[in-house]
C-alpha positions as CSV (number, residue, x, y, z in Angstrom):
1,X,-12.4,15.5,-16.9
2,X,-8.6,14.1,-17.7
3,X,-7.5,12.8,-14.6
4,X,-3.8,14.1,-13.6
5,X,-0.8,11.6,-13.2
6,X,-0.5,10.3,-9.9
7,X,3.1,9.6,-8.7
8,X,3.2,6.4,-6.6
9,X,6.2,6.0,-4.9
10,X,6.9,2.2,-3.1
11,X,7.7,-1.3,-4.4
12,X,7.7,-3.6,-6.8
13,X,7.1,-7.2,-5.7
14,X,6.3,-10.9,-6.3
15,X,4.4,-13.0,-3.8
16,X,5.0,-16.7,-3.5
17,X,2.1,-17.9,-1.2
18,X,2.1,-21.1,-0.6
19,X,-0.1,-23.7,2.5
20,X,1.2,-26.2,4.4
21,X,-1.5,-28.1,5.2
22,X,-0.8,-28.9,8.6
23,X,-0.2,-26.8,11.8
24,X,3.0,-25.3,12.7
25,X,2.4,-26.1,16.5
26,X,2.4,-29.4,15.6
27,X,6.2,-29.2,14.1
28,X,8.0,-27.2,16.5
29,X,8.8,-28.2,19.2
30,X,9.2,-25.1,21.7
31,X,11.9,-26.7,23.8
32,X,14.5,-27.7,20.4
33,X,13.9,-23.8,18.8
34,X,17.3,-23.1,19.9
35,X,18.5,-25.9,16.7
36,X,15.2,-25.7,14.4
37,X,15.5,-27.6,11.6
38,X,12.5,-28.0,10.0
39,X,10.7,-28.6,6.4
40,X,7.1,-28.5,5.6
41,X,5.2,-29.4,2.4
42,X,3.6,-27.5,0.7
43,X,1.8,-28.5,-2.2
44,X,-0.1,-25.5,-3.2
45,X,2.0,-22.3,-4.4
46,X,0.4,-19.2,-5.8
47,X,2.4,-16.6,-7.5
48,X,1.1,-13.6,-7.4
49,X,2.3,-9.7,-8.6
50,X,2.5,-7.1,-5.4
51,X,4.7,-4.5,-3.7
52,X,2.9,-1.2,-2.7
53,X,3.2,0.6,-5.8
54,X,2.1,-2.1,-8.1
55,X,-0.8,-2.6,-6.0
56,X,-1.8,1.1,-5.8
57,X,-1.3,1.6,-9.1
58,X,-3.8,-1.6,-10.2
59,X,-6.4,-0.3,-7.8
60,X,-6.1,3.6,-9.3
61,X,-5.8,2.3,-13.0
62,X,-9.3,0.1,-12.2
63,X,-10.9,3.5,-11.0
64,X,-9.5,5.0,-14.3
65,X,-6.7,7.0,-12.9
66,X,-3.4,7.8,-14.5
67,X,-0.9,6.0,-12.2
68,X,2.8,6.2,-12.6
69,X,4.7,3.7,-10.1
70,X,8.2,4.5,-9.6
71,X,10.0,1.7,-7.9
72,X,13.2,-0.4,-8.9
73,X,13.1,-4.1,-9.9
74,X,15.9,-6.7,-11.0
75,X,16.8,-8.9,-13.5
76,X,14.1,-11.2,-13.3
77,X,11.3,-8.3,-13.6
78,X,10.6,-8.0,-17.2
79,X,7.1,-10.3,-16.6
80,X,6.0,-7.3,-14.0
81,X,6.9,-5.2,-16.7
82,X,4.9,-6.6,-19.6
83,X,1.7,-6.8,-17.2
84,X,2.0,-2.8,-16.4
85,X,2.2,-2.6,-20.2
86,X,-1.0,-4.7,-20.4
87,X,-2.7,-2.8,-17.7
88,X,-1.8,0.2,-19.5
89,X,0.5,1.5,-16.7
90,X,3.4,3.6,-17.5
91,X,6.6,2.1,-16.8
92,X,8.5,4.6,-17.5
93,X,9.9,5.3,-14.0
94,X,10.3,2.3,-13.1
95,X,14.1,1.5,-13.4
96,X,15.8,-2.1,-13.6
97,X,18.8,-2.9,-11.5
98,X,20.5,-5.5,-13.6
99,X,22.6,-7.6,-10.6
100,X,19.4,-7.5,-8.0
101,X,16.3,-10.1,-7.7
102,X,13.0,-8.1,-7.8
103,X,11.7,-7.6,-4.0
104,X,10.2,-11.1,-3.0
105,X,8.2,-12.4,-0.5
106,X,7.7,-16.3,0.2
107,X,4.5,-16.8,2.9
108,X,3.9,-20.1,4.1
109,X,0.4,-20.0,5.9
110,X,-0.8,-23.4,8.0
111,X,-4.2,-24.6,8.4
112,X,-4.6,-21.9,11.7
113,X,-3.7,-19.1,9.5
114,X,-0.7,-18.5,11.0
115,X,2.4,-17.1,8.8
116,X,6.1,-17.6,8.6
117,X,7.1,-15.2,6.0
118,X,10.7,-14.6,4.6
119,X,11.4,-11.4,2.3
120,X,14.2,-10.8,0.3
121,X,14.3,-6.6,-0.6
122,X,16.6,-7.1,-3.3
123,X,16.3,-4.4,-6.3
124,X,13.7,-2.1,-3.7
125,X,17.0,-1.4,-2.2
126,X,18.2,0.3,-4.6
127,X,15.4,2.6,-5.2
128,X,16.9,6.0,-3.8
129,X,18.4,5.7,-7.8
130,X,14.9,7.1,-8.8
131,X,14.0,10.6,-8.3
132,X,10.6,12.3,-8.3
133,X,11.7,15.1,-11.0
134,X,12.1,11.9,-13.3
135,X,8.5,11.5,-13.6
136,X,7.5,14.9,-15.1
137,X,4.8,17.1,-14.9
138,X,2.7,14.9,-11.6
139,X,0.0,16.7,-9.5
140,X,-0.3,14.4,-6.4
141,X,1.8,11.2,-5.0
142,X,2.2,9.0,-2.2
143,X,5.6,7.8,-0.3
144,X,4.5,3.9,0.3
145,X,6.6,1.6,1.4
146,X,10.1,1.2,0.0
147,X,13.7,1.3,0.7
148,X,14.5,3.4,3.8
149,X,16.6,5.7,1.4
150,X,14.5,5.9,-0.9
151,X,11.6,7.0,1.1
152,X,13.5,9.4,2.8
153,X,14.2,11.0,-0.5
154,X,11.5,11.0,-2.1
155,X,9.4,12.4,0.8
156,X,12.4,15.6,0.5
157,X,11.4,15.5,-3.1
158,X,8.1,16.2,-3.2
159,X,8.3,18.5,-0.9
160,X,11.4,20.6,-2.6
161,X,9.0,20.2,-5.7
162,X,5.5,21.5,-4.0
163,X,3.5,18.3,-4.9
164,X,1.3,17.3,-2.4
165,X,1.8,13.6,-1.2
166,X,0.6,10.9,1.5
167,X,3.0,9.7,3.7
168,X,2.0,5.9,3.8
169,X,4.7,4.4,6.0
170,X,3.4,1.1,6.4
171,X,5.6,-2.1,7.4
172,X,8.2,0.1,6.6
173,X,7.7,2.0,9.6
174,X,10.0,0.2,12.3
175,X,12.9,1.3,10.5
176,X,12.3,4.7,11.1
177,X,13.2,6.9,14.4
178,X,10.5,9.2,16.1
179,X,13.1,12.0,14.4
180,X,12.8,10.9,11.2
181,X,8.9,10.2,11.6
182,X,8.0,13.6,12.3
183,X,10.5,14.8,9.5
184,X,8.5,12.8,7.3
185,X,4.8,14.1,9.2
186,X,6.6,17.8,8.2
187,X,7.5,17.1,4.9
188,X,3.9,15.4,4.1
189,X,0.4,16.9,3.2
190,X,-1.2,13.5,4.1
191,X,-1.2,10.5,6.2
192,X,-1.9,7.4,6.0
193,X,-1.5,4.6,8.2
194,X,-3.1,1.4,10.0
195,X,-4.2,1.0,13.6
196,X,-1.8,-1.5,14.7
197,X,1.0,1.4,13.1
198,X,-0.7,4.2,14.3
199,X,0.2,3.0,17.9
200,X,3.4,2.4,16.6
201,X,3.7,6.0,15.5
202,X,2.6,7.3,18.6
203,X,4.9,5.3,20.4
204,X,7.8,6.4,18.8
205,X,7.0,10.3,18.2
206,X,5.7,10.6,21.6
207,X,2.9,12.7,19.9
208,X,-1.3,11.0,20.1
209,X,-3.1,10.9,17.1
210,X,-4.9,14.5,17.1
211,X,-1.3,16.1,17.7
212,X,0.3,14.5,14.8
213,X,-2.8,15.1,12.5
214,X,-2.0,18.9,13.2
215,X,1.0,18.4,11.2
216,X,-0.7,17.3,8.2
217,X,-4.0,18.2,6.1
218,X,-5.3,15.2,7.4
219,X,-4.2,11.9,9.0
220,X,-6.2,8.8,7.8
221,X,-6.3,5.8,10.4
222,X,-7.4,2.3,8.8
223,X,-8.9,-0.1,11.1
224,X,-9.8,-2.9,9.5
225,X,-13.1,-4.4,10.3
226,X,-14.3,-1.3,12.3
227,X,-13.9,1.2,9.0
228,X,-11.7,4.1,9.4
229,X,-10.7,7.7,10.9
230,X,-10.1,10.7,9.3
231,X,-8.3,13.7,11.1
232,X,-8.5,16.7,9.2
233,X,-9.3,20.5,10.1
234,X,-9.6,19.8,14.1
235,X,-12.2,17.1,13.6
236,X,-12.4,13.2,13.8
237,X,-14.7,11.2,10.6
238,X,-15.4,8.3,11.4
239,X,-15.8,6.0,7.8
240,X,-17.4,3.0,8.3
241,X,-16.2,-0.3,6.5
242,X,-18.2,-1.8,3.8
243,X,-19.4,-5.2,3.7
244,X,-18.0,-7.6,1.2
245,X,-19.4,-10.1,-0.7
246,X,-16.9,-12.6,1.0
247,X,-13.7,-12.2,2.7
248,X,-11.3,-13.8,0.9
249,X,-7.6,-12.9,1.4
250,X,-6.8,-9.1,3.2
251,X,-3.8,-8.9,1.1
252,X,-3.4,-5.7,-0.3
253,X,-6.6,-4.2,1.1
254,X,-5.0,-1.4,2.3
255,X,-3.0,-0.4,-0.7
256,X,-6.9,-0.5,-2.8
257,X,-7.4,1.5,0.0
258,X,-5.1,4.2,-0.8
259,X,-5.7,4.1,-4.7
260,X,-9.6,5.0,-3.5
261,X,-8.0,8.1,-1.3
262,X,-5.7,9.2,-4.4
263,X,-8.2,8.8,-6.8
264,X,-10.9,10.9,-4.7
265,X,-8.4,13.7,-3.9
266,X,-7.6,13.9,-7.5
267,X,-10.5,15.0,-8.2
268,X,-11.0,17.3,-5.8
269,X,-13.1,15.1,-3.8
270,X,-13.9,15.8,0.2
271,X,-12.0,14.2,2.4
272,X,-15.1,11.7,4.2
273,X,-16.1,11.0,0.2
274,X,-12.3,10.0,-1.0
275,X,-12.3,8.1,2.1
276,X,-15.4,5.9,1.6
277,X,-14.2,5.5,-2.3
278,X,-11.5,3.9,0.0
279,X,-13.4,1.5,1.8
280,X,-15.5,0.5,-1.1
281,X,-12.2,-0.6,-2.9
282,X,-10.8,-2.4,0.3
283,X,-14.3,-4.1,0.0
284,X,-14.0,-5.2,-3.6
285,X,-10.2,-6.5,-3.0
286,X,-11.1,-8.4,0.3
287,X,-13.0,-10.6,-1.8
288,X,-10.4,-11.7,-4.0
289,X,-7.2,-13.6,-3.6
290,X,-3.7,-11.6,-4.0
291,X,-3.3,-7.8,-4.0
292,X,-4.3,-7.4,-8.2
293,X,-6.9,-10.0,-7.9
294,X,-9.9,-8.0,-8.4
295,X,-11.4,-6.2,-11.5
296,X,-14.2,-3.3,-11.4
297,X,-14.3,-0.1,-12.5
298,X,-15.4,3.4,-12.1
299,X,-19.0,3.0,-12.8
300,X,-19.1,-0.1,-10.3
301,X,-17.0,1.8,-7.6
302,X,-19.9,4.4,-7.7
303,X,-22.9,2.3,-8.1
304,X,-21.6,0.4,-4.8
305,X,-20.8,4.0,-2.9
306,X,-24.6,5.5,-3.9
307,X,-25.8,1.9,-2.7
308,X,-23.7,2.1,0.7
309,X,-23.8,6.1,1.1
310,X,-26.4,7.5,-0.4
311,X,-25.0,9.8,-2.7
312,X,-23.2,9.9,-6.2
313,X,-19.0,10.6,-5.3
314,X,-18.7,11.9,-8.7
């Protein structure tokens, strides 16, 4: 069967990772923070290709959706742009601000695993410039994380335009008021979210977890090593997680996640079954450094769901 384009809403970024092989605790000292000054070494630096869209998009292109990211990048984004091209992902909503820096993050990780992470949003900011009409005939999207306008307009969008979406909120979600949450739980078919934001979502709407999945087809809860929940039609499903081969690097887990969600529900899969396409890719990712790490593909996806759940997804 063709498979339907899948609008994927969210950013654009690249990921400087880089180790300082040391510890933090052994730098700062907790009694100078007030004038920090400090530099640390760091003598391995990965580059790698992320933001939410590009990751979603790698994971549903793997599966052998039809992903189209729309998402805003700067001046210095014409490499992102040539992988898509090599990927064989549509670019063509994907729109270039020429005085902005693509959306960057720079990690520094110590030899405790502990982060201090500095993001710059630059073009992502600017992202309310694309609208969902651009993209053309679309049957399903998602609202990932992005710039707070942007989101916020998009999420109208589909709506105004009767395409079912996910509303993934994600680290995006702080800057958003329990008002404009449930506007966004309203506007959505879907949810999506992690257990540390689910709280968060809770926390802010006042709502729990079973109230808020009323206001959507069904509210999706990842939780890491434990698997994940899925709220739909009054009940709970409770998805177990799959075992990886290794755990390498949780970057981007989530978003392969979401590609197996959006891949399933394209084509016309069950909720519990597009949910454990999910885990399987957050399994295959895990094992792999950097959001677009990983390789498989459709056939693999499957033979690893009928080996894990004992039936064929497709």
């Amino acid at each position: 069967m063709q498979n339907p384009d899948i609008l994927i809403c969210g950013s654009i970024a690249y990921d400087s990772i880089m180790v300082f092989e040391g510890r933090f605790k052994d730098h700062i000292l907790p009694d100078q923070v007030h004038i920090l000054n400090v530099a640390f070494l760091v003598p391995t630096l990965r580059r790698q290709w992320g933001g939410c869209a590009g990751n979603i998009a790698y994971g549903l292109k793997q599966l052998g959706g039809s992903p189209v990211p729309m998402a805003t990048i700067g001046q210095d984004g014409g490499d992102y742009l040539k992988r898509l091209n090599s990927l064989g992902i549509t670019a063509r909503c994907v729109k270039t601000v020429d005085d902005s820096f693509t959306a960057q993050a720079f990690i520094t990780t110590d030899l405790d695993d502990n982060q201090i992470t500095a993001f710059h949003p630059g073009a992502m900011s600017h992202s309310h410039l694309n609208r969902v009409t651009d993209a053309g005939q679309v049957k399903l999207g998602i609202v990932a994380p992005d710039g707070r306008d942007g989101m916020i307009n998009h999420a109208r969008q589909f709506a105004e335009a009767g395409i079912p979406f996910i509303f993934d909120p994600g680290q995006g979600l702080p800057m958003f008021s329990g008002e404009d949450l449930l506007q966004f739980m309203e506007q959505a078919t879907y949810a999506a979210v992690n257990d540390y934001e689910a709280r968060m979502l809770t926390e802010k709407t006042g709502l729990d977890l079973p109230q808020l999945a009323q206001r959507v087809e069904a509210l999706v809860v990842t939780r890491g090593a434990e698997g994940a929940w899925v709220f739909t039609q009054g009940q709970r499903h409770d998805i177990p997680c799959v075992k990886a081969e290794q755990v390498v690097d949780p970057t981007g887990c989530g978003d392969a996640f979401r590609s197996g969600i959006l891949f399933g529900l394209s084509r016309g899969l069950d909720w519990p079954t597009s949910a454990r396409l999910g885990s399987v890719m957050g399994s295959l990712k895990i094992a792999h450094r950097g959001g677009q790490g990983y390789s498989t593909s459709a056939d693999e996806v499957a033979a690893v769901f009928k080996r894990e759940f004992g039936y064929q997804p497709w």
